[in-house]
Structures are given as structure tokens and as C-alpha cells.
N, C-alpha and C positions, 0 to 999 in steps of 0.2 A: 504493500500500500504506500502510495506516496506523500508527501508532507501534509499535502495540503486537502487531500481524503480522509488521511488523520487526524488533521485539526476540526474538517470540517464534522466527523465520528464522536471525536470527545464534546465537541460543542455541542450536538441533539443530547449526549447525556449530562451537558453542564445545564445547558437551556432547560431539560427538561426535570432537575432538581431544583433551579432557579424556580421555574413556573411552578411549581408544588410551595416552596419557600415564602412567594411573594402571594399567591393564593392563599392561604393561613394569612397571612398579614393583610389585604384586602380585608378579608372577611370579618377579623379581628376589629379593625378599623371602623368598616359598617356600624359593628354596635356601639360604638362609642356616637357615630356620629354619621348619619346617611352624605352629606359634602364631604363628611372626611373621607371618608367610601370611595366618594370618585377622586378627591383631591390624590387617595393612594393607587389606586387604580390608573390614573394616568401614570404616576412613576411606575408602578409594573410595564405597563404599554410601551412607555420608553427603553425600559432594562431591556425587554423582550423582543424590541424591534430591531436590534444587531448589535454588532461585537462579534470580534473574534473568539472571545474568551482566553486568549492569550493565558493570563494571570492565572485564572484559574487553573488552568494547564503548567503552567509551570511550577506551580506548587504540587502537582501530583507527581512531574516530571523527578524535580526534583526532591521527593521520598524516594521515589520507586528507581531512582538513579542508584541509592544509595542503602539502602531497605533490605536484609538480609533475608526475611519474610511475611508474609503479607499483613496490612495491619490489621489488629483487632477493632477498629475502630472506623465508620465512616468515613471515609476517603473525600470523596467527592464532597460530600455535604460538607465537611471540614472547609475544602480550598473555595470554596463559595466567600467567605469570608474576603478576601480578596479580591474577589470579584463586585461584591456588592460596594466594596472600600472604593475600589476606581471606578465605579458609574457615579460616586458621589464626587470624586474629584472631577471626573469629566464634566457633571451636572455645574460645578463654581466654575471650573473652563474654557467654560461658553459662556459663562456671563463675564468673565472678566476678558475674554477673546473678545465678547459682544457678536460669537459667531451664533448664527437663529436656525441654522442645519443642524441636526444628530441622526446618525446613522438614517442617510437619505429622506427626514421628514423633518419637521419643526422642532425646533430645541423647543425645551418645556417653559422657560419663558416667552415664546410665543403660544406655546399651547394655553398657560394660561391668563395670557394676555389677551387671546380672542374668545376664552372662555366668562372674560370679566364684559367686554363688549357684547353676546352672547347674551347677560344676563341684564345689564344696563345700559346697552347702548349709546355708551361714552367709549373710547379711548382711554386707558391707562396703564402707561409702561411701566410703573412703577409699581405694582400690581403682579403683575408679572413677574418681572426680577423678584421680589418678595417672596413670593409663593416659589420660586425654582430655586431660592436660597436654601428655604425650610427645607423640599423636597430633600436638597442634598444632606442637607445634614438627619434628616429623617432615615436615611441609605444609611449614613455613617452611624447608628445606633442599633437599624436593624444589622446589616453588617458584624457587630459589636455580640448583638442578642444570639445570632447563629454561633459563635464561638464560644459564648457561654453559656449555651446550651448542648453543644457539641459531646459526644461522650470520650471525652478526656480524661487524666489524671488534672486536676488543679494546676499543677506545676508546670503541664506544659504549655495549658491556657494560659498563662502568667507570660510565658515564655514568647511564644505565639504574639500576645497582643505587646509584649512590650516591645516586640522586634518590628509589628506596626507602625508601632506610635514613633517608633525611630525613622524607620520611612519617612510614615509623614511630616516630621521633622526635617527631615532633609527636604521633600521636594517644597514645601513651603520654604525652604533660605532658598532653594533655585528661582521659585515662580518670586521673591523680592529682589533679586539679582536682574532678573530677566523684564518685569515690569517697570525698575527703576528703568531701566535702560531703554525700553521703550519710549521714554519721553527724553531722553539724552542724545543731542545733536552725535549722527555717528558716526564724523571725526574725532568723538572722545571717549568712543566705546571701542575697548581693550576684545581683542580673539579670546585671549587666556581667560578673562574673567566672562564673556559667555559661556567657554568651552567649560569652566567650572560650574556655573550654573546649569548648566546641561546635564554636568557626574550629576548634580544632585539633584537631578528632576529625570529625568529619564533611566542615565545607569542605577541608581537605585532602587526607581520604582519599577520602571517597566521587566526587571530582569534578576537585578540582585536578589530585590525584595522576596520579589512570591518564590524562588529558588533557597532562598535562608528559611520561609515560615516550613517549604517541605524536607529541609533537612532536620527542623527543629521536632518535627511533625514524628521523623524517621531517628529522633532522639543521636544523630550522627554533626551534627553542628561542631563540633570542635576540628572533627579527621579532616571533612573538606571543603570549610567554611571558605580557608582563604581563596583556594584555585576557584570554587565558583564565583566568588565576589568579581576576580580579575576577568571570569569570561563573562559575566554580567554588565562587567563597565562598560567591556571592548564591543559587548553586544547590542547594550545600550544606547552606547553612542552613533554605534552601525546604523542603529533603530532612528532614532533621531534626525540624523543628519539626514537618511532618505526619508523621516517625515516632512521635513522641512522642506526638500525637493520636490515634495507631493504637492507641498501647500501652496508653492507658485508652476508651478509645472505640470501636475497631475491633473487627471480628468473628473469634476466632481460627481458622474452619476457612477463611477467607480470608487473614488470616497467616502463621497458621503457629505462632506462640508465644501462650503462656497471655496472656490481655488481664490487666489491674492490675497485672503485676510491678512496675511501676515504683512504684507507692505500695508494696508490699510490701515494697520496697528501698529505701524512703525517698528514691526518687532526686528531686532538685531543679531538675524542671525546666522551662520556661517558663511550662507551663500550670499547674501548682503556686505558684510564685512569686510570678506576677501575680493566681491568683484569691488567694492569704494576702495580697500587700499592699492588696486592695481589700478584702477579706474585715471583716465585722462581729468584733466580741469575740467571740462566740459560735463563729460559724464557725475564728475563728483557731484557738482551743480547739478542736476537733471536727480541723482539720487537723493540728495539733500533738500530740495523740493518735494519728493515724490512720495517718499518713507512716513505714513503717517497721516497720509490723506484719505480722509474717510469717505469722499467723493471722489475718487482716482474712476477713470475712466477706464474703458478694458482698452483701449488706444494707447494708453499708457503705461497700462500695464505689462500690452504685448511689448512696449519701451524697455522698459524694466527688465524685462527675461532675457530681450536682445542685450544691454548693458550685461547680464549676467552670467550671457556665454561669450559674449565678447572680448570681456576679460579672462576669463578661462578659468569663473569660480565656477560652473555649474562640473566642469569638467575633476578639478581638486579637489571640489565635495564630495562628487562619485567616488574621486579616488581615496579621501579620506576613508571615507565607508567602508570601503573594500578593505583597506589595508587594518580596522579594526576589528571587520568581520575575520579573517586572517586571522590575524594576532588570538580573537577569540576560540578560534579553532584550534590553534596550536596548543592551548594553556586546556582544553578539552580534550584532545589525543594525550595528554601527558597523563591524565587520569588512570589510573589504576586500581585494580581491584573494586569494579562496580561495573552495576549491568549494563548488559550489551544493549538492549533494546532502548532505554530511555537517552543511553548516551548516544544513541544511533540518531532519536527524534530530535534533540539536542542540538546536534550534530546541522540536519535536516533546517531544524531552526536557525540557526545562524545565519545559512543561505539564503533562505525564506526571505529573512529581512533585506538582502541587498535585493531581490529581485523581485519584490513587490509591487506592484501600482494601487495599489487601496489601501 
């Protein structure tokens, strides 16, 4: 079976403990409250309308990487926890991207922004944001609830969520790193100190993390905590750098979210960076204008992508990517003494990420 048969196999069985999970919670919700009912029923709708499941997946990956025999414990239902934790981060996201796409349909502040329209026939965005605020942190409790309900020993719960709470520690100092710099003219924004905020947003969450909750899971966190962190980072970064590629280059009915946000947002990153410091006077000007315009035109946008291979960042990002995807592999082949099959998906995963288009 190939990677991406694979991904798409554990995802029917992630989606389909997800939808049992968030069903109990709906219904739960109901009796407290018939609006709360639907207020929670649109965030299931949204959980359930795509993802990879990624995370979730690599929390199983990584036990059964390392797992000398099977667990006695909910597997699957366990690495949910993770997954419901980043539809919460994706849910704050999009309000602070201000992107209104998720997973090819309306982020949930416009769901319930036209739900407030809908029942008053007013306008109000503020409304909206409000209500997708709650939502996420409403994720981030249920989330919380499935792990301390999980049939665990205590100690690993303990273990489990405080390895979260470090996560989320990290990608919050990235996403303050990365928004400062958002509004910083980007002749004064440093590569190194994106590329720092990127370890801690990306190589953290998207890889380290849910790989450390399944070795903590597989009670092996000490043997090969460090080698996964390193191909986490490498993997990480891989991950990123071709998100970012996505985000001015990719096709949205293949991602999912509006393409250019990121110039819209003036966000500063790799592939920005590197084509402004090779970029001619002319061109520095045209990006220095351009970065940040929440009315940028797709004229000028096609601008923009021409600046970006012109200077030969679109082509350095790639090779970036490559060369950490790489590096992650290697620090994955040095691996010993652990199963063939999860370090094979592993393995599988790495590539996955350079050769992506969604």
C-alpha cells in the first residue's frame, strides 16, 4: 500500500472515532442548551469536513515505531487528543491569518457570522470572531476531556498532557515571533529569526510533538527521544517551507485556503525574505509596497510570484526543503532496533511532505 492509501486508511479510522467523540459531545451539549447544540454541532461539521489527520497519525506512528507489544490501552482514541488540540489551533489560525477558507468551505467565523445575519439581519463580524474564538478553545478542553478520560495509568496522563502544554508553548513564542514581524518593514526582518520561529511552530508541532506524546504513550521516551526530535525538526521544516510554497503558488481547490494570504498578511517568510535580499532596487520597492496589502490584486500578485522566481527564492526554498527532508531521513535510517513497518511509513512520510500540492 502506498503512502498516501495509508494515510488516507488510518484517516476513515481517525474520522470515524473523531465522529463517535464529537457525537457524545453534541449531544451532551443539546441538554445543557438547544443553541448550544448547534453552536457545537457546527464545530463537529468543521472537525469533520477534512484534514489529513496527520497528528493523529503520528502519535500512533510513533508508539508503534517503538512498542515492543501491543498496547493494552486505546490506541487510536488516545492520539485523538492531538488531533482535536490542532483543529483548535487551526480554529485561532484563521482568525488571526483572517483567512475565511477551512478545509474547502467557510472558516467558522464566517459560519457564524452568517448565522448571526440569518437570525437578525444585521451584519456583525465581531460576532463571528467571538463565537470561533470560544469554539477553539471549547476543542482545546474537549481535547483535554478525551485524555483524561483515556484508560491510562495517571502518570502517563500527567506525562502526555504536560508534553502538550510544552508544545503549545513553543508554537505560541513562534506564532509572537512571526506576527511581530508581520507588521515589520522586511528590510528589518532577520532569515534566522523567522527560521527560529518556524522550529517552534511547525518543527514542534507539526512532527516532534505528536511523535514524543507516542513514545511517551509506548513508555520509550528516554531511548529515542533525541533522534526523533532531530527528524521532527528536519521534517518540520520540510513541512513548512513547502507550506509556505503552497500558500503563494498552490492551487486553492487542492488546499483548501484562498492562495496569496500570506502577502496579504504581510507574512515574512522564507520565500519573501530571500527573493527581497537578492531582489534588484526596483523589485525591493514593488515588495515593500506589496507585503501586506489586504487589497492586493491577483495582477499583482501574479507580480509577486514573478519577483519570487526571478530571484531564484522559489527555486532555494525547494531546495531548502529537500535538503531537510534529506537530513531527516538520514537521522531515520540511523534508527535501530525498532519496527520495520512504522519506520517504513515514517520513512514514506518524509517524502510525502516535499511532494505535496495540498
Amino acid at each position: 500500500m502506498n503512502f498516501l492509501d495509508f494515510v488516507k486508511q488510518e484517516k476513515l479510522k481517525t474520522d470515524k472515532a473523531l465522529k463517535l467523540t464529537l457525537d457524545r459531545f453534541v449531544a451532551e451539549s443539546s441538554k445543557l442548551d438547544t443553541d448550544y447544540g448547534d453552536f457545537t454541532q457546527e464545530i463537529a461539521a468543521i472537525t469533520l469536513r477534512g484534514g489529513k489527520r496527520l497528528r493523529s497519525l503520528l502519535v500512533r506512528l510513533g508508539h508503534d515505531l517503538v512498542a515492543t507489544e501491543k498496547p493494552d490501552f486505546d490506541l487510536l482514541t488516545a492520539s485523538l487528543y492531538s488531533e482535536l488540540l490542532h483543529i483548535f489551533i487551526l480554529i485561532h489560525d484563521d482568525i488571526a491569518d483572517r483567512d475565511l477558507k477551512r478545509y474547502g468551505g467557510p472558516s467558522l467565523e464566517v459560519v457564524f457570522k452568517n448565522k448571526f445575519k440569518e437570525r437578525f439581519g444585521t451584519e456583525n463580524d465581531h460576532f463571528g470572531l467571538t463565537m470561533a474564538l470560544i469554539a477553539g478553545d471549547l476543542l482545546h478542553t474537549l481535547g483535554d476531556g478525551v485524555m483524561i478520560d483515556a484508560k491510562l495509568p495517571d502518570s502517563i496522563k500527567i506525562q502526555v498532557m504536560r508534553q502538550m502544554q510544552h508544545t503549545l508553548h513553543q508554537v505560541i513564542a513562534g506564532w509572537h515571533i512571526h506576527f511581530w514581524q508581520n507588521h515589520m518593514p522586511v528590510s528589518e526582518v532577520k532569515i534566522e529569526k523567522y527560521l527560529k520561529g518556524m522550529e517552534l511552530v511547525s518543527a514542534s508541532y507539526t512532527v516532534q510533538g505528536p511523535l514524543e506524546l507516542g513514545l511517551i504513550l509506548a513508555q520509550e521516551q528516554e531511548k529515542y527521544s533525541k533522534k526523533l526530535k532531530q527528524f521532527g525538526y528536519h521534517v518540520g521544516l520540510g513541512f513548512q517551507i513547502q507550506d509556505d510554497i503552497l500558500g503563494i503558488f498552490g492551487d486553492t481547490e487542492q488546499t483548501g485556503k484562498p492562495t496569496g494570504n500570506d502577502i496579504r498578511e504581510g507574512k515574512k517568510t522564507l520565500l519573501v525574505l530571500k527573493a527581497y535580499e537578492k531582489a534588484n532596487k526596483a523589485e525591493k520597492k514593488f515588495l515593500e509596497k506589496s507585503l501586506g496589502d489586504s487589497e492586493i490584486t491577483s495582477i499583482t500578485l501574479d507580480k509577486v510570484r514573478e519577483v519570487i522566481k526571478l530571484t531564484g527564492s522559489l527555486d532555494y526554498s525547494n531546495t531548502q526543503a529537500q535538503e531537510h527532508i534529506q537530513k531527516a531521513i538520514t537521522i531515520l535510517d540511523s534508527l535501530e532496533k525498532v519496527n520495520a513497518e512504522p519506520k517504513n511509513r515514517l520513512h514514506q512520510l518524509a517524502e510525502f511532505v516535499i511532494e505535496r500540492n495540498f
